[in-house]
GUROFI-827968 format. One line per 8 residues: number of its first residue (from 1); their letters; for each residue x, y, z of C-alpha. Coordinates in Angstrom, 3 decimals, always signed. Example, Ala and Ser with C-alpha at 12.3 -4.5 7.8 and 13.67 -1.06 7.14 Angstrom:
GUROFI-827968
1> AS> +12.300/-4.500/+7.800; +13.670/-1.060/+7.140 .
***
This chain:
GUROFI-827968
1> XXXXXXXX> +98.713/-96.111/+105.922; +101.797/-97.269/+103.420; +100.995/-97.648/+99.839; +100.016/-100.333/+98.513; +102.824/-101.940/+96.327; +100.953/-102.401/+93.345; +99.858/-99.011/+93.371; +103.809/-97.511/+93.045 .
9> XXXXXXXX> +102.977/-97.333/+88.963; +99.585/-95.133/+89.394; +101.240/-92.997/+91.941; +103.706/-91.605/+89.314; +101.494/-91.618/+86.293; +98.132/-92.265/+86.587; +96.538/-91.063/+89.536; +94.213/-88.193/+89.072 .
17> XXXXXXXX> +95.820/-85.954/+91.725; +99.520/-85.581/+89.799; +97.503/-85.479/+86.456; +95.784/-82.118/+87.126; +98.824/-81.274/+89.033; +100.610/-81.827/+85.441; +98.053/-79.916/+83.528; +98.021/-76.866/+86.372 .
25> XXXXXXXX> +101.034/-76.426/+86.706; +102.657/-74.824/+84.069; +99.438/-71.703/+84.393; +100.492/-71.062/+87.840; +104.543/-71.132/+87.870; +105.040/-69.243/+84.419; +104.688/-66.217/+86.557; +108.515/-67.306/+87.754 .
33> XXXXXXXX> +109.972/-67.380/+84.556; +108.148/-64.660/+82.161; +109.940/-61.366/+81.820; +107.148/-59.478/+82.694; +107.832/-60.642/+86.963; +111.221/-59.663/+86.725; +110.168/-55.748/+85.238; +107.509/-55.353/+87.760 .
41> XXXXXXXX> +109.793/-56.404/+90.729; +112.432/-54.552/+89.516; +110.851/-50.971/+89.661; +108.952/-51.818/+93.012; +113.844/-52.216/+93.725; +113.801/-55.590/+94.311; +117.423/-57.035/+93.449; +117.487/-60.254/+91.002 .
49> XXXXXXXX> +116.069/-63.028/+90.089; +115.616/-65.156/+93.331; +114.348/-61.972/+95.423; +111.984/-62.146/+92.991; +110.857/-65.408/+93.396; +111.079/-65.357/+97.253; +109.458/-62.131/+97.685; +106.313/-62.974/+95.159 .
57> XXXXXXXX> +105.597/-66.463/+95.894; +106.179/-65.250/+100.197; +104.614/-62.667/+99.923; +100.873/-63.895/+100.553; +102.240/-64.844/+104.025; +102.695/-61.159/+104.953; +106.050/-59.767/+105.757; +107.171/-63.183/+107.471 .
65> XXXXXXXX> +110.857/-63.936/+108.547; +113.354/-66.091/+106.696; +112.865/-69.190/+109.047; +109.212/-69.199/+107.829; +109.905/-69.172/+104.259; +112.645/-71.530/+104.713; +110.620/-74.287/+106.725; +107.579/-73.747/+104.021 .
73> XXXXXXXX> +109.352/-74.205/+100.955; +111.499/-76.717/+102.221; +113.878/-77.863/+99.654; +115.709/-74.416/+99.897; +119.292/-73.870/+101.862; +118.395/-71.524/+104.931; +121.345/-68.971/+103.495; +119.641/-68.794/+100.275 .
81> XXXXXXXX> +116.612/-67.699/+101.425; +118.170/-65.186/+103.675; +119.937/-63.502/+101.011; +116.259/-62.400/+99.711; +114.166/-62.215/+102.607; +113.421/-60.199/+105.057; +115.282/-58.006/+102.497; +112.633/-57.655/+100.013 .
89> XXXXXXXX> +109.945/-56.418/+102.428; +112.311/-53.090/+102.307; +111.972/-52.542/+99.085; +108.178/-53.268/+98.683; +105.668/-54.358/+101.002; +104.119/-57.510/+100.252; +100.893/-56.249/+99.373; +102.860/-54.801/+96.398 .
97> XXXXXXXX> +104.367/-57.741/+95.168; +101.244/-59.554/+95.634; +99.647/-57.205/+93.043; +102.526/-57.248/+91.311; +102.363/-60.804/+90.717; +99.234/-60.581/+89.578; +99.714/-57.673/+87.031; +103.025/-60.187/+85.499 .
105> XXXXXXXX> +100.725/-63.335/+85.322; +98.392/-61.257/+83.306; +100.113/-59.662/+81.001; +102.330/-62.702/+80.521; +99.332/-64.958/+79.906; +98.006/-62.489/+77.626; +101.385/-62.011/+75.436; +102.192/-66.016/+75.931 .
113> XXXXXXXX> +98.111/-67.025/+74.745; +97.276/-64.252/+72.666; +93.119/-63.790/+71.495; +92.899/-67.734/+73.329; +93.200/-66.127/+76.895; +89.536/-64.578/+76.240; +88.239/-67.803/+75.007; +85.056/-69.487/+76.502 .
121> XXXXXXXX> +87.528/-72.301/+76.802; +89.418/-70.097/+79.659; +86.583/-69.209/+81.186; +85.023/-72.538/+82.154; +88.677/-73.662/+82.957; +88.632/-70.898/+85.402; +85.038/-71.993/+86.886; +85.367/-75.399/+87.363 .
129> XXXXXXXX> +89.478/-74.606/+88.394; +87.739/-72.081/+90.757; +85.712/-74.799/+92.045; +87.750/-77.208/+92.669; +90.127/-74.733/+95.125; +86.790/-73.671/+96.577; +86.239/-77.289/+97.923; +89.938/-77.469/+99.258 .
137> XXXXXXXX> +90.605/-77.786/+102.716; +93.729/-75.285/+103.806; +93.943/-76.774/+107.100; +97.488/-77.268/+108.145; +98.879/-76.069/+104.543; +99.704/-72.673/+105.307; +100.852/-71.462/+101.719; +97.956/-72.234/+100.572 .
145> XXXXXXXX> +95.620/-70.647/+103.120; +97.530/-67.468/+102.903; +96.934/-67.690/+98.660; +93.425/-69.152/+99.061; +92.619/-65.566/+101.601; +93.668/-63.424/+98.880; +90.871/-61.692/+96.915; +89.413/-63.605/+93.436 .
153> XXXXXXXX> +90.272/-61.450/+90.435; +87.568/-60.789/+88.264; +89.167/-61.585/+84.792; +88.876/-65.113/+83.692; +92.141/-65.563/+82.823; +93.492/-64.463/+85.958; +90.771/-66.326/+88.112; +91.894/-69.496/+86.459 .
161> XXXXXXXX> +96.028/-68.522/+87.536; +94.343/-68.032/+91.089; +92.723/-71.122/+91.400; +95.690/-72.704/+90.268; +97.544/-71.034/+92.516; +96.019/-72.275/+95.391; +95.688/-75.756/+93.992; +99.267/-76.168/+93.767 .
169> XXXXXXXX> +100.581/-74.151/+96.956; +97.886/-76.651/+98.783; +99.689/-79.612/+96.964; +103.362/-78.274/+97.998; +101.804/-77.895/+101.430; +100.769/-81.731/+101.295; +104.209/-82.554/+99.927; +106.377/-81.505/+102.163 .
177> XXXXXXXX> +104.147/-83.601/+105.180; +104.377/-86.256/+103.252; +108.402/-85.824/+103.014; +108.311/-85.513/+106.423; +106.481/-88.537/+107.246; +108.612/-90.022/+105.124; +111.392/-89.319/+106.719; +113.504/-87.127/+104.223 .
185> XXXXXXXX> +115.454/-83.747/+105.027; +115.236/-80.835/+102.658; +118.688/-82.045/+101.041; +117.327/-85.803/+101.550; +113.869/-85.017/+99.416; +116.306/-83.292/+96.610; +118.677/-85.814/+96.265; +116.100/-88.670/+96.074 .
193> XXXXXXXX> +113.820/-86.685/+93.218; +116.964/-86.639/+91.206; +118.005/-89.984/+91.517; +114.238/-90.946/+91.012; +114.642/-89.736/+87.456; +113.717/-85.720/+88.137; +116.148/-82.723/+87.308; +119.226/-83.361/+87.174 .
201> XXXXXXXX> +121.360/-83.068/+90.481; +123.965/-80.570/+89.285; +121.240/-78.578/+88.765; +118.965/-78.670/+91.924; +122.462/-78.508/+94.211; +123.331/-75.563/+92.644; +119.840/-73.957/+92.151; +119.099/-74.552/+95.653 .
209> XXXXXXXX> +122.843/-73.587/+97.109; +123.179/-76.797/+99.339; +127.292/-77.231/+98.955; +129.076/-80.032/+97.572; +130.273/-81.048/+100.825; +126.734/-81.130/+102.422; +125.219/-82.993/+99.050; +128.139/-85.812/+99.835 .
217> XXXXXXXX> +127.228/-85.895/+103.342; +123.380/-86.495/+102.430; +124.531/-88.927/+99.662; +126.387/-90.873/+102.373; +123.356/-90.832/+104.422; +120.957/-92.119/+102.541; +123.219/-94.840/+101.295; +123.816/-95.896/+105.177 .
225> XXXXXXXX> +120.100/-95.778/+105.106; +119.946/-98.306/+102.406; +117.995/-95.699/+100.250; +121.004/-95.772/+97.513; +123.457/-97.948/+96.398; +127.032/-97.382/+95.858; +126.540/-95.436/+92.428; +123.904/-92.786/+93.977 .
233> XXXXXXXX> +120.861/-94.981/+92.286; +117.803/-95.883/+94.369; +118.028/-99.212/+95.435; +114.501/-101.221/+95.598; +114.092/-99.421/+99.447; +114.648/-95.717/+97.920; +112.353/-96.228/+94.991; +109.663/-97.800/+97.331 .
241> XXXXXXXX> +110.445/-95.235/+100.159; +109.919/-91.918/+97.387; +107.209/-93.859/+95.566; +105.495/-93.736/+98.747; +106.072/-89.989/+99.256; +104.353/-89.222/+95.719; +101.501/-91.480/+96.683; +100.978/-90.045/+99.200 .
249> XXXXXXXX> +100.961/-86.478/+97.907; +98.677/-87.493/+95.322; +96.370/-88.439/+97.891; +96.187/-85.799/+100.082; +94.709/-84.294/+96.865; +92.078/-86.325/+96.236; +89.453/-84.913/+97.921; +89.822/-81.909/+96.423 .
257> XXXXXXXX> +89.198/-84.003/+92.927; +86.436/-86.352/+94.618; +84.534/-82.881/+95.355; +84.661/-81.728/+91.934; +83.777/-85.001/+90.385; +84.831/-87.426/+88.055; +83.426/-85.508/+85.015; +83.988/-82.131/+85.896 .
265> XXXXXXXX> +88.185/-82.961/+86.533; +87.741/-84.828/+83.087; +85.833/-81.502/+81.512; +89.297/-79.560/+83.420; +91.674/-81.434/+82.349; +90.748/-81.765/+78.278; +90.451/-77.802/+78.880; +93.829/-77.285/+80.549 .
273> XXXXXXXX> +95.992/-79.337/+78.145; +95.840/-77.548/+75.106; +96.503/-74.714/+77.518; +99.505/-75.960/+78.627; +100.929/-77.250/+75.621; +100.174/-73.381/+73.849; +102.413/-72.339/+77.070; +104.940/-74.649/+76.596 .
281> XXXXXXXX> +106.002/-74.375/+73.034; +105.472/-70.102/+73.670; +108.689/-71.181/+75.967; +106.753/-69.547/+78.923; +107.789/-72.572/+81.128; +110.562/-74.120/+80.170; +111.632/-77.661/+80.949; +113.909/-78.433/+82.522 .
289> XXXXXX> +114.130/-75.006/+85.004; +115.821/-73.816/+87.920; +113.145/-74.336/+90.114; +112.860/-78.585/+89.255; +109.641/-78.540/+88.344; +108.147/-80.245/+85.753 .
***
């Protein structure tokens, strides 16, 4: 079912679904950016930054070939990913970078929220976060299945990065079907988020290695297409076409959030925010980043 056109405001801005994505987010994909990932994966002999990322965020998956990490993150040249993996599972087995993960995203948490990551605030975060991923269907979202199999830690704190975890790898899951319904390539999806008013595209060409030649070529495309006019802006088709993408996104969240209930993802979300913002100006996610995320 298309979105409803009066709906394209709510999609990007008000709808329930991207507002707990936008107060989650930042707890979960800190472990990407704090110093404390890059230490651990560097004695277990990973090499750099990117077979870092690959190899922890992959690594629920089991020891899984390039072509499956490529086709489940999506957005990411096939070359770039096979610089890092299968390569990593050589160095350390992805039971160890699992654990690893975990061990940065603590200590990180701790050194980013200081005495606040024993509060009673993070613990019923982590409950109610915890129930929300409970009452998530994985079916057909395979990154999050493979996080959502993985053992609960006990700490609150970490609990609370787990459940977020899994909230947000089921949300990418959901994303990239509805990217595909909608009809947009990996370079396709990245070129319309930009142009939509996301990260810059100098920086998601070059932070996702798609070459200047095959950015023109998808550029040319989607202006054949009618999605962009002659200056690379959405025209009224593009903006309706990725509106449509978000919405539906959002919506293949929402009955996660109808499960936990109106006043419980209300309870969450005036929990998580002061969270976020302590995370933010700590500079433990910083906006923009390499990955285009929010």
């Amino acid at each position: 079912m298309p979105m409803p056109a009066h709906q394209e405001t709510t999609a990007t801005v008000d709808h329930l679904s991207r507002r707990m994505w936008r107060a989650l987010e930042p707890y979960h994909a800190l472990v990407y950016f704090i110093p404390e990932t890059r230490q651990r994966t560097d004695a277990l002999g990973l090499k750099g930054g990117w077979m870092s990322y690959f190899g922890t965020r992959a690594a629920p998956l089991g020891p899984v070939p390039a072509e499956v990490v490529t086709a489940l993150f999506y957005h990411f040249h096939p070359s770039m990913v096979r610089r890092a993996i299968p390569d990593a599972w050589s160095y350390a087995s992805p039971d160890a970078l699992t654990e690893a993960r975990v061990a940065a995203a603590g200590e990180g948490l701790r050194r980013l929220l200081g005495a606040a990551v024993e509060s009673d605030a993070i613990t019923e975060a982590a409950e109610l976060a915890a129930a929300a991923a409970l009452a998530t269907s994985t079916a057909g979202r395979a990154l999050g299945a493979a996080n959502a199999a993985l053992p609960w830690p006990d700490e609150p704190h970490l609990r609370l990065w787990h459940a977020a975890t899994i909230l947000r790898e089921v949300r990418g899951d959901g994303h990239v079907a509805a990217l595909m319904v909608g009809g947009l390539s990996p370079c396709e999806a990245l070129v319309t988020a930009s142009a939509a008013g996301g990260p810059p595209a100098e920086m998601l060409q070059a932070n996702r290695r798609w070459s200047q030649d095959e950015w023109a070529e998808t550029v040319e495309r989607l202006c054949s297409r009618g999605w962009l006019d002659e200056r690379g802006a959405l025209t009224e088709a593009g903006r309706a076409g990725r509106a449509e993408v978000e919405w539906r996104t959002d919506e293949l969240m929402k009955p996660t959030w109808d499960a936990l209930g109106a006043e419980r993802c209300s309870r969450l979300e005036s929990l998580l925010l002061p969270i976020r913002a302590q995370i933010l100006g700590a500079g433990g996610f910083p906006v923009p980043n390499p990955l285009g995320l929010i």
